[in-house]
N, C-alpha and C positions, 0 to 999 in steps of 0.2 A: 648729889654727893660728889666732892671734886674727889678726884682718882691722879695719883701720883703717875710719873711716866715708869715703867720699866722698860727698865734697859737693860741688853743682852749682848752681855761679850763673845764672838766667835760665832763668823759665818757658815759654819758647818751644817751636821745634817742635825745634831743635837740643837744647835740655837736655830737654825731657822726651825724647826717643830718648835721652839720654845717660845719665839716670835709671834709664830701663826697663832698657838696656843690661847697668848696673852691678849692679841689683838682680837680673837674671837668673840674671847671673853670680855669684850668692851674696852681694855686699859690702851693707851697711846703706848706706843713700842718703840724705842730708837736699841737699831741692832748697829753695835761697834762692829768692824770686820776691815782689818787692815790690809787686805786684799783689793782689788781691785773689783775684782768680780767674786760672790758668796760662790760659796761649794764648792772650792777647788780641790780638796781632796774625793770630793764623792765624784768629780770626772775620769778619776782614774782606778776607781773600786771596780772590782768584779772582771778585771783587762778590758773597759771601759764600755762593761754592758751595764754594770748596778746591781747586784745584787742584794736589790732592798730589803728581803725579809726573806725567815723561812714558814712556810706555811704548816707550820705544827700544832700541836696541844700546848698547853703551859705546862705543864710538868714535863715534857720534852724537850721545850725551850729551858729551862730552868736546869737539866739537866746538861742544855750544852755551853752553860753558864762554867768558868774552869774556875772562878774565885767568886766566892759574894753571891754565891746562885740566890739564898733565900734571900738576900737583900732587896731583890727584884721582883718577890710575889708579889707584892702589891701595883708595884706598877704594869706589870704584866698583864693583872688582871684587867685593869683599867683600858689601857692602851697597846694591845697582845697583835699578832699579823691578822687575824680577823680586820683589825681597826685599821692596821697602817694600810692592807689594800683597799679597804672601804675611800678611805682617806685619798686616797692618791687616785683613785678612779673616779671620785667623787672630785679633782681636778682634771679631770680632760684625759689621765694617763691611760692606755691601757696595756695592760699586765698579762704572765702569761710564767704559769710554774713547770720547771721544770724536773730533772731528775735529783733524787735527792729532797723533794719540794723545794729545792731555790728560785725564789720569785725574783723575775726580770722584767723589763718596761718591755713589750710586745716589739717594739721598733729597735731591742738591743743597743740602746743608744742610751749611756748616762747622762749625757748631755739633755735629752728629756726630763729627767727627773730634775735634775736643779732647774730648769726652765719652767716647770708646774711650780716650784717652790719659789723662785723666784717671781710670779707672777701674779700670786697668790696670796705675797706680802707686799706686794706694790698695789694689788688691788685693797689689800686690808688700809693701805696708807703706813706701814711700817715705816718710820724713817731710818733710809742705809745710812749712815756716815764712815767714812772710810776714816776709823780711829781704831786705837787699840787701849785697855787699862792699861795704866802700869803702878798703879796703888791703892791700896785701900785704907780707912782710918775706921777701927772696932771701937767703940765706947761703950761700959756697961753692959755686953754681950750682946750690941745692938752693930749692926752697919751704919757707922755715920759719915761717910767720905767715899768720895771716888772718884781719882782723878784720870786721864788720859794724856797720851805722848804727844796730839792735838792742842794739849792745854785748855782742855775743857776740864771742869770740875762741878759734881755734884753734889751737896752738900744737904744737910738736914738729916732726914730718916731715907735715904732711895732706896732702892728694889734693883737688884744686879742676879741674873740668872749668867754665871760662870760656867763657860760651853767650849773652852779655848782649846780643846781637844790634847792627846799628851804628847808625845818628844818623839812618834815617828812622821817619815815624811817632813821635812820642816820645812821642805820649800812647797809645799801648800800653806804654811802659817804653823805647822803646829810647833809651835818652837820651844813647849813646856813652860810658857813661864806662867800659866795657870796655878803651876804647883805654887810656885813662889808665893802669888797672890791670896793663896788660898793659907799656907803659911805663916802669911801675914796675918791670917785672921783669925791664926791661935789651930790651925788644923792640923794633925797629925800625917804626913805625908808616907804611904809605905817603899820599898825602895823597888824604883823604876828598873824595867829591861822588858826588852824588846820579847813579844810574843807574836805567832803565827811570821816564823822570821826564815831564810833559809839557811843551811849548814853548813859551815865550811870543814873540809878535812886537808890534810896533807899527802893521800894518797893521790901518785900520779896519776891513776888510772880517773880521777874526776877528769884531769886536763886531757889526757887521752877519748873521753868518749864529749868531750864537752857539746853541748845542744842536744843531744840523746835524748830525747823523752819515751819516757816507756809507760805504757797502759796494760793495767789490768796485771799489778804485780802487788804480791807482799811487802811491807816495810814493816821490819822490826825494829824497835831500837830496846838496848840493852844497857844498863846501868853497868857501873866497874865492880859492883857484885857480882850481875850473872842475869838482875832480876829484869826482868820484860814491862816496859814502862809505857809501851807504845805497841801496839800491833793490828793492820788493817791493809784494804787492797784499795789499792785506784790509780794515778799517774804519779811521776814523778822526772826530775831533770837533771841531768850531769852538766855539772857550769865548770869554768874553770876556776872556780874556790871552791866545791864541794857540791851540795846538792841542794836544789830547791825546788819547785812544782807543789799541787795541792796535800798531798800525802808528806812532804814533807815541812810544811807550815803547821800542819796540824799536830804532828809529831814533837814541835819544837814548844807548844806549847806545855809539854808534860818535860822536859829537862831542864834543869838547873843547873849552873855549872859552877856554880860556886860550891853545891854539896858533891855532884860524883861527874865521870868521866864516862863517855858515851860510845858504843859502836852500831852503827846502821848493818841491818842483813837485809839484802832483799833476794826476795823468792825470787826468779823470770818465770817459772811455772807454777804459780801456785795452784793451775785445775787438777796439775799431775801428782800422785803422790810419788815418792823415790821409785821406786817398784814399778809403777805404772811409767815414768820417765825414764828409767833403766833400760825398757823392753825399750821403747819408741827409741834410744838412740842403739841399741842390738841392732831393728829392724836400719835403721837409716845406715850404718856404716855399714851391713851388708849388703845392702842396694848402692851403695856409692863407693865399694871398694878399693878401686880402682881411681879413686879421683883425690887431689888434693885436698888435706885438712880444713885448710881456707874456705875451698866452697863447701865441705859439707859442715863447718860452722855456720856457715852463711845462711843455712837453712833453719837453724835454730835462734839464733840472735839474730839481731841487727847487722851490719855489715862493719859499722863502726865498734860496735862490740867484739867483733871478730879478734884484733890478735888481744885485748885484754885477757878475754875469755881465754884463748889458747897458751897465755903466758900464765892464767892459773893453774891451769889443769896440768901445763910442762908437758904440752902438745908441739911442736915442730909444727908452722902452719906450713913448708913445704913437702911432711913428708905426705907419704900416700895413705889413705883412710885405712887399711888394712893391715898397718905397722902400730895402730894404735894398740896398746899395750891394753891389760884389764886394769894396773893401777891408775893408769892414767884416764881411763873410761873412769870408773869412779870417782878421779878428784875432779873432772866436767861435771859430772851430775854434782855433786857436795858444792862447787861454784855456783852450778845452776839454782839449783835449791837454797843454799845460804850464801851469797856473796858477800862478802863483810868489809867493811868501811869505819877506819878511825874515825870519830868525829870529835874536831881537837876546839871547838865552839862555837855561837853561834856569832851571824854576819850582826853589824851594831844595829844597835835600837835605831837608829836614821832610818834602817831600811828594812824594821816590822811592819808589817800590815796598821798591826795594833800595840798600843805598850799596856804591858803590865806592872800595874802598883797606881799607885795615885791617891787623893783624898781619901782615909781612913772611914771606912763606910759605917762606923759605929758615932761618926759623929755628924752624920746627915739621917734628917727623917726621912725612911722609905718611903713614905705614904707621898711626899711633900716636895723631897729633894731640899729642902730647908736645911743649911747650916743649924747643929747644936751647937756651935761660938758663936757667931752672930746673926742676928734675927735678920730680916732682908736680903741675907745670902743664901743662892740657891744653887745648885750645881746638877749637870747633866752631860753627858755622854763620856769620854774615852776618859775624861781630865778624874773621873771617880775609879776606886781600883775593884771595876769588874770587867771581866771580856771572855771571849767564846770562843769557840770554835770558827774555824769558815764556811758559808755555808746561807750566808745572811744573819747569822745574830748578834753579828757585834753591829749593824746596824739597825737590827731592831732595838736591842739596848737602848742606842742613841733617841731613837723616837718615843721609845717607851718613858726613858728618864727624862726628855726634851719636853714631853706632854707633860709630865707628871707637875716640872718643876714650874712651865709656862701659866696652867692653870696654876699653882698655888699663890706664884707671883704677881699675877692680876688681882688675886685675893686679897694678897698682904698689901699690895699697889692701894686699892679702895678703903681698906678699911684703916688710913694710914691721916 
């Protein structure tokens, strides 16, 4: 039986699973990537360890799905972190999970992981061509065209697996114009913004403690109701636009700012309750009576925290520990415990992790990643509108949907 080529636009972690996929499966593969070199964004994932997968349940996974969660059962089941470490050990890689289950290459090095994929598809015979689409022609709810900025052109019935990933980072490649493409082919597009992004505010006090990372504190964030939209412990970082670190990437994926207006509170103690923090600064200013305000803050924050801290509370950092007043003891603890920070929006989609919105997931089969407008169209990873939390799942997505659509692809490839 002759077998059609498919062809897979975008060298990412979505088309090369999608590549491997197809090529497994018998079909001849040419993967478009106007990159030089595939994976250039998965070099800089995870601060350039990889965070490939998380090693959870599906219904775990699924739950840290933020849009489109049930969109993904089926591919999940299929192709779930069971499979992607199977998969990648089953390349040479060895792996090694961490806290959280976030699964990393043993050697900390992203650079690994596109190397097993890279290796992988050169031993299947994939052919790389360093091209990009920039059209397609739908006839009869069928794919009948596809052209490249190369000047190549495909013609008849082809098989196209759309992998172009969406509008963050764009100087790895992802420059959205997937959307476009996919629009073209009669798909409804939902509207894009940057998710897992950091936040910018106009409180001096970011530029005052800027590089400041703090572990092992609360973040709240709080709608311009009152209502708590966001709340958990782990790090975070004062930039000088506002705030960014893991707690608040995760954070940003629950605000909108087109419906309400946001403020950050963070705990510094969250193991203490008021009460319990009340006593412990009792005991420290009567043990440091005698000493200036400066150093016995120094004992409790950071150093760099120090005069914000003391400009909350309407502490003097020269005067002496034992001039501190009871109202001013209490507005230290009310800082310490809720620090509050406008957040006046988030930093642009360029510099999300991930973006949210894309392909309208009611007009792709879950099972398949097949386009419901045209037959031969198949789409997989960021460029469809699902994403997650950090953590590893917006890269499982990628391979979950990148398998899903590789195998259908090869299918529809043969029987064409």
């Amino acid at each position: 039986m002759r077998t059609n080529k498919v062809l897979v636009a975008g060298g990412g972690a979505a088309g090369m699973m999608a590549a491997i996929t197809a090529a497994r499966a018998g079909a001849p593969v040419v993967l478009l990537e106007p990159n030089e070199k595939v994976g250039r964004k998965l070099y800089i994932t995870g601060k350039g360890r990889c965070n490939l997968t998380n090693n959870c349940g599906r219904d775990e996974l699924i739950g840290a799905v933020l849009r489109n969660g049930k969109f993904l059962y089926s591919a999940f089941d299929r192709f779930g972190p069971a499979e992607t470490m199977s998969f990648f050990e089953g390349l040479g890689l060895r792996l090694k999970t961490e806290r959280g289950r976030r699964v990393f290459p043993a050697s900390d090095r992203a650079a690994d992981v596109v190397d097993a994929l890279f290796f992988e598809l050169r031993r299947l015979r994939v052919e790389l061509r360093r091209d990009r689409v920039t059209g397609l022609r739908v006839q009869e709810g069928g794919l009948t065209g596809i052209s490249t900025q190369g000047g190549g052109s495909f013609e008849g019935s082809p098989v196209l697996v759309l992998a172009t990933g969406g509008a963050s980072y764009p100087r790895t490649g992802s420059t959205g114009d997937g959307y476009r493409l996919a629009a073209e082919a009669g798909h409804r597009i939902t509207p894009i913004r940057g998710s897992l992004v950091p936040l910018e505010s106009n409180d001096p006090c970011c530029g005052q403690m800027q590089g400041l990372s703090l572990r092992n504190v609360e973040l709240r964030i709080r709608d311009s109701r009152g209502k708590t939209v966001f709340r958990e412990q782990g790090e975070l970082l004062f930039t000088h636009f506002g705030l960014s670190g893991p707690l608040v990437l995760s954070a940003s994926a629950h605000m909108d700012f087109s419906r309400s207006g946001y403020t950050a509170c963070i705990d510094w103690k969250p193991a203490l309750d008021e009460q319990t923090l009340d006593a412990r600064l009792l005991r420290d200013f009567a043990a440091r009576a005698n000493q200036d305000c400066a150093n016995a803050l120094g004992g409790l924050v950071p150093r760099s925290a120090v005069p914000v801290m003391a400009q909350r509370a309407g502490i003097p950092l020269d005067a002496k520990v034992h001039d501190i007043r009871k109202d001013q003891r209490r507005s230290l603890l009310a800082a310490l415990k809720g620090f509050t920070i406008p957040i006046t929006g988030a930093r642009p989609v360029e510099e999300a992790v991930v973006t949210s919105g894309g392909v309208a997931v009611g007009e792709v089969d879950p099972r398949t990643m097949e386009s419901k407008q045209a037959r031969g169209l198949f789409f997989a990873g960021e460029l469809l509108d699902v994403d997650g939390y950090t953590g590893g799942f917006n890269l499982q997505i990628a391979w979950s949907t990148g398998f899903a659509a590789g195998q259908a692809a090869a299918e529809r490839a043969a029987n064409m």
